[in-house]
N, CA and C atoms as a LAMMPS dump frame, in Angstrom:
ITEM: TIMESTEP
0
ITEM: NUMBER OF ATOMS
267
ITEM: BOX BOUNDS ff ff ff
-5.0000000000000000e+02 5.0000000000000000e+02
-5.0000000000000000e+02 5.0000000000000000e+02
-5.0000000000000000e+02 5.0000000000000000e+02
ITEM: ATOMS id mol type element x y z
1 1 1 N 227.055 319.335 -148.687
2 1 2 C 228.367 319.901 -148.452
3 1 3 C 229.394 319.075 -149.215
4 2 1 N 230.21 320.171 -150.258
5 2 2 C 231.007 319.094 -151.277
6 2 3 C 232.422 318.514 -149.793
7 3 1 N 232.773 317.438 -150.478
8 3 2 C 233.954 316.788 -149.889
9 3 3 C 235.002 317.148 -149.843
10 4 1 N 236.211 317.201 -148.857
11 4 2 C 237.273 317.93 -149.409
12 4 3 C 238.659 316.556 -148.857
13 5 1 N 239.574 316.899 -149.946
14 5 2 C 240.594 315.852 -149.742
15 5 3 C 242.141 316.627 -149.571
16 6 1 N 242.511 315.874 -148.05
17 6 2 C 243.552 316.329 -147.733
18 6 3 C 244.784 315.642 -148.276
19 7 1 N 245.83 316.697 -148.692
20 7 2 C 246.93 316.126 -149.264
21 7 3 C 247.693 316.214 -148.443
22 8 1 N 248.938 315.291 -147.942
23 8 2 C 249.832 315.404 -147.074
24 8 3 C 251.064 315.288 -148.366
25 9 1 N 251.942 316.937 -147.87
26 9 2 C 253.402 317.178 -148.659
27 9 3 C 254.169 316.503 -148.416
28 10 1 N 254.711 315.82 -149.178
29 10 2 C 256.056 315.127 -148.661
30 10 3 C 256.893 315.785 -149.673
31 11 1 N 258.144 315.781 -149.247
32 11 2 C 258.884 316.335 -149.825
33 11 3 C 259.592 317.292 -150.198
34 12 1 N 258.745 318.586 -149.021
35 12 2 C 258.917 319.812 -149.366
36 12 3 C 260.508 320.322 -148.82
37 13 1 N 260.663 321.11 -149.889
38 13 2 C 262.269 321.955 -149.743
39 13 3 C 262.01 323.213 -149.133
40 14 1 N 262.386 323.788 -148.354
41 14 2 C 262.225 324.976 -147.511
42 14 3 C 262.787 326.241 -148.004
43 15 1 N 262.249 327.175 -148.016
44 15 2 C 263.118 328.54 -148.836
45 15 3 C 264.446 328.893 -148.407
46 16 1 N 264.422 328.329 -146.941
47 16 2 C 265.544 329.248 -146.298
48 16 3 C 265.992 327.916 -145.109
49 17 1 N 267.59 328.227 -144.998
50 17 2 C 268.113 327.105 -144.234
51 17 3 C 267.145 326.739 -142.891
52 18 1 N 267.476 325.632 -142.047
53 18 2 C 266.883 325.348 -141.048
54 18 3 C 268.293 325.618 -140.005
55 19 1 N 267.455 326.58 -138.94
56 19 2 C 268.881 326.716 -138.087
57 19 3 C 268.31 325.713 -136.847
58 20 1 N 269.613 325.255 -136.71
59 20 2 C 269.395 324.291 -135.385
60 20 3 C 269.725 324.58 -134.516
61 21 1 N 269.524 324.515 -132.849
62 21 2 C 269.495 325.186 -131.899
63 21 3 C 270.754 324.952 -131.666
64 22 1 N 271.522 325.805 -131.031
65 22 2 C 272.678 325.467 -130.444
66 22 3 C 272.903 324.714 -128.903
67 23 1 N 274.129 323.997 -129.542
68 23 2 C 274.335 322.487 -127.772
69 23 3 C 275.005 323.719 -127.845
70 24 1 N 275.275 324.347 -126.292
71 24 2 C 276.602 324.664 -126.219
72 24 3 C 277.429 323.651 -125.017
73 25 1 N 276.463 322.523 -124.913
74 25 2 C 277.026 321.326 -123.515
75 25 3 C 278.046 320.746 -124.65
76 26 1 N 278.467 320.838 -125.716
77 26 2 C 278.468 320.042 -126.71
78 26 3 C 280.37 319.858 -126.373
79 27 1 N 280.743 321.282 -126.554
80 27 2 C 281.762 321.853 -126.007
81 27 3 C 282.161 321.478 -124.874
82 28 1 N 283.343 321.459 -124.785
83 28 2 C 283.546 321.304 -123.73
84 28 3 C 284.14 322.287 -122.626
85 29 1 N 284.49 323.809 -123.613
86 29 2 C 285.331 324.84 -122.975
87 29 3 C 284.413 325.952 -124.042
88 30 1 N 284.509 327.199 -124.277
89 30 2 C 284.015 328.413 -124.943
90 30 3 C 285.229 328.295 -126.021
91 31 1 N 284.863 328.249 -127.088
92 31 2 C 285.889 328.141 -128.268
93 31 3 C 284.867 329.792 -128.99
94 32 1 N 285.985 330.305 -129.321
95 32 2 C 286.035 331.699 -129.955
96 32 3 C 285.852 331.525 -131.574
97 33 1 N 284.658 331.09 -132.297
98 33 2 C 285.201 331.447 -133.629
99 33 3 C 284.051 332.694 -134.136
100 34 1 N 284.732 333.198 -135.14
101 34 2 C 284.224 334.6 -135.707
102 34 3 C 284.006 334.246 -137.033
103 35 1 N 283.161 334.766 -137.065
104 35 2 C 282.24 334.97 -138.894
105 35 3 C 282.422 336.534 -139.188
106 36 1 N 283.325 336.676 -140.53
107 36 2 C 283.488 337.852 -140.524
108 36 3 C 282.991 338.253 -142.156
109 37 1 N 282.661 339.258 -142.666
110 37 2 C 282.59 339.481 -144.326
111 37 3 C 283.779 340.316 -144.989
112 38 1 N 284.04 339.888 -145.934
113 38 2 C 285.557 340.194 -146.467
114 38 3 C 285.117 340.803 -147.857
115 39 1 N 284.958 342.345 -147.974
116 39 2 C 284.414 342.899 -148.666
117 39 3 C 285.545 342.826 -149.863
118 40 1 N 286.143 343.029 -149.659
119 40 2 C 287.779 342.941 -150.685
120 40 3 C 287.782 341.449 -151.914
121 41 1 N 286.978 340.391 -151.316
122 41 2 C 287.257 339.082 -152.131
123 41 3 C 285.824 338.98 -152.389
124 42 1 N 284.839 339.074 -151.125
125 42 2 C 282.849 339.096 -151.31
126 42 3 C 282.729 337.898 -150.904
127 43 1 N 283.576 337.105 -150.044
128 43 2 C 283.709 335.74 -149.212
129 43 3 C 283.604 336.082 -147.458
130 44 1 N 282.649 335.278 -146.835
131 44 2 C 283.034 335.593 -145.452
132 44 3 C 283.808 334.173 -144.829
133 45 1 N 284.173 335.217 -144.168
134 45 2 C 285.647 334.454 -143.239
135 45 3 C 285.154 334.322 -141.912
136 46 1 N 285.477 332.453 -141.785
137 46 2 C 285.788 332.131 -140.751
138 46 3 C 286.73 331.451 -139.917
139 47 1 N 287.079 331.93 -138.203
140 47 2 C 288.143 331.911 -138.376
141 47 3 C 288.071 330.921 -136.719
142 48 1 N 288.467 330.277 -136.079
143 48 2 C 289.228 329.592 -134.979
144 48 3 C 290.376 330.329 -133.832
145 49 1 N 289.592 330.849 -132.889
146 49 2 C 290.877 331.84 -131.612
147 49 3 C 291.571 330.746 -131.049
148 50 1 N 290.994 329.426 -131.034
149 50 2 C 292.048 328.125 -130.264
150 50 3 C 292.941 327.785 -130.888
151 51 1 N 292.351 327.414 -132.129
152 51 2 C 293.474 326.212 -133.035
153 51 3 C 293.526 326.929 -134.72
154 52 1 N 293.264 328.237 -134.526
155 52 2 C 293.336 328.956 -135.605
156 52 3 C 293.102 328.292 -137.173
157 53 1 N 292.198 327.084 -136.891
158 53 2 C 291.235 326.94 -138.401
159 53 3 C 290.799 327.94 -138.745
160 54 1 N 290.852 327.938 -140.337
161 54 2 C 289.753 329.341 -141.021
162 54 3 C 289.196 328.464 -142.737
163 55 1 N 288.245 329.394 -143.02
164 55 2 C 287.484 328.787 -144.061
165 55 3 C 286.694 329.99 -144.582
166 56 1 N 286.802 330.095 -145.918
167 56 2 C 286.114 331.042 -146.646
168 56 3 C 285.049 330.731 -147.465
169 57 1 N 284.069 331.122 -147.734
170 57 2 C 282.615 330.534 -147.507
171 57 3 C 282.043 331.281 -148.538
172 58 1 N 281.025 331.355 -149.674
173 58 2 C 280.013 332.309 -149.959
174 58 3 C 278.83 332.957 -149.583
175 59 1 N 278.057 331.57 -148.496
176 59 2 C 277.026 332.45 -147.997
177 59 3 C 277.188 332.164 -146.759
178 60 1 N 276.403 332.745 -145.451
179 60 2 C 276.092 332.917 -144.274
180 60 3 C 275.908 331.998 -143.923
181 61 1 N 274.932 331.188 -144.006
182 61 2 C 274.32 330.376 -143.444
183 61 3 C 275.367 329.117 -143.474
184 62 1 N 276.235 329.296 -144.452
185 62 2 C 277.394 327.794 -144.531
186 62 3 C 278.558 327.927 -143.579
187 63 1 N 279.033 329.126 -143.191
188 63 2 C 279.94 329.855 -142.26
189 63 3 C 279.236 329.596 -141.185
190 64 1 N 277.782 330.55 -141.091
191 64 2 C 277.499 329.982 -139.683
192 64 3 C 277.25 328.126 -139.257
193 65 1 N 276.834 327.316 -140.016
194 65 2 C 277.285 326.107 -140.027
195 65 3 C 278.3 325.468 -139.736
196 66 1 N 279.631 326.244 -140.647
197 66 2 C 281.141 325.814 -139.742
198 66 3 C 281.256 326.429 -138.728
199 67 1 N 280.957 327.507 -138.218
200 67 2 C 281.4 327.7 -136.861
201 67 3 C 280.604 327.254 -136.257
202 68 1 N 278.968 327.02 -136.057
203 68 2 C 278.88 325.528 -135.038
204 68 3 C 279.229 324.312 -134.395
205 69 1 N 279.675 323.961 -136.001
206 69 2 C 279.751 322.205 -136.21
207 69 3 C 281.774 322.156 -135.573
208 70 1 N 282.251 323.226 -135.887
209 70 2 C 283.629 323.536 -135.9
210 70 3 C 284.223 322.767 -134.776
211 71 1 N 284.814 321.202 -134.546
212 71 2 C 285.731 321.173 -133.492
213 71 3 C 287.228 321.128 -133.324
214 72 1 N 287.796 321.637 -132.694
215 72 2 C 289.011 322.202 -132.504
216 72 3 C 290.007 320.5 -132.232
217 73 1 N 291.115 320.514 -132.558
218 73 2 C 292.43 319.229 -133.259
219 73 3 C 292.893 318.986 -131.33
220 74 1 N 292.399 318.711 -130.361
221 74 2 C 293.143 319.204 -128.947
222 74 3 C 294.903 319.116 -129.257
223 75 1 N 295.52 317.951 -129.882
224 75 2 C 296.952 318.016 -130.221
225 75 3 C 297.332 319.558 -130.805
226 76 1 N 296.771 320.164 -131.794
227 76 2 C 297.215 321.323 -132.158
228 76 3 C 296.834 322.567 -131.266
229 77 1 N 295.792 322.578 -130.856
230 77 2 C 295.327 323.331 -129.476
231 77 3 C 296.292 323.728 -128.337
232 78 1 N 296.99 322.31 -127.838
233 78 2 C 297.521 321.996 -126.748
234 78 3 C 299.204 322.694 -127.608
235 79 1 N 299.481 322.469 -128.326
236 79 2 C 300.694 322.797 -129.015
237 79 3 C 300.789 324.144 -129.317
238 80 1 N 299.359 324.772 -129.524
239 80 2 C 300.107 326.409 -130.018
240 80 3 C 299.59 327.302 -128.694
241 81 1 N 298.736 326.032 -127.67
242 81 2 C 298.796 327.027 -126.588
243 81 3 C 300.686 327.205 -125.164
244 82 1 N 301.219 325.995 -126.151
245 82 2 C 302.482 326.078 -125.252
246 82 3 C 303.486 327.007 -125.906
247 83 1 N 303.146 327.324 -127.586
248 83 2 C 303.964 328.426 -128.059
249 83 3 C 303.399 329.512 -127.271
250 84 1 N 302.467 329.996 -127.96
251 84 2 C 302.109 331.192 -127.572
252 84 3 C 301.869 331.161 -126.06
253 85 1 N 302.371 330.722 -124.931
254 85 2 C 302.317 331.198 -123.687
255 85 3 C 300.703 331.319 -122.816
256 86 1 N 299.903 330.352 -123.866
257 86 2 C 298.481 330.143 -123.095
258 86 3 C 298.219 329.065 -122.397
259 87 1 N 296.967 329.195 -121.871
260 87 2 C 296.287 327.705 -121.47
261 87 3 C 295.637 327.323 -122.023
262 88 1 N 295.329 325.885 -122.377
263 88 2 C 294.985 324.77 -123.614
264 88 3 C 293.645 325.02 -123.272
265 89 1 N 292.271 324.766 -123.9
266 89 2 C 290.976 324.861 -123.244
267 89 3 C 290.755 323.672 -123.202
């Protein structure tokens, strides 16, 4: 029986992003952000319902990245929730 020799890959690059599970303990309140596609420019938009950050992106997977990783300024939070007549999260 011929011999056979195992190679261990190092190094390998993956075809397609690695999605990581979502903390949502991470948070500390439900922050609203939206991934949207903006057929007009061919950029998707993302956007912040607390502290109204936004960021325009080329692919999916980098948008959905900022709106994970996305944390909200609490000073600016706390400030446009006293304009606009909300509560701060």
């Amino acid at each position: 029986m011929p011999e056979t020799e195992v190679i261990a890959m190092t190094n390998v690059i993956p075809l397609r992003p690695v999605r990581r599970p979502r903390r949502p303990a991470a948070r500390p309140g439900l922050v609203l952000v939206s991934v949207e596609w903006d057929e007009g420019r061919g950029l998707y938009v993302t956007a912040c319902a607390r502290c109204c950050e936004s960021a325009t992106l080329h692919h999916l997977a980098d948008a959905d990245t900022w709106a994970e990783t996305h944390h909200c300024d609490p000073e600016l939070a706390a400030l446009l929730a006293v304009v606009l007549d909300q509560v701060a999260a």
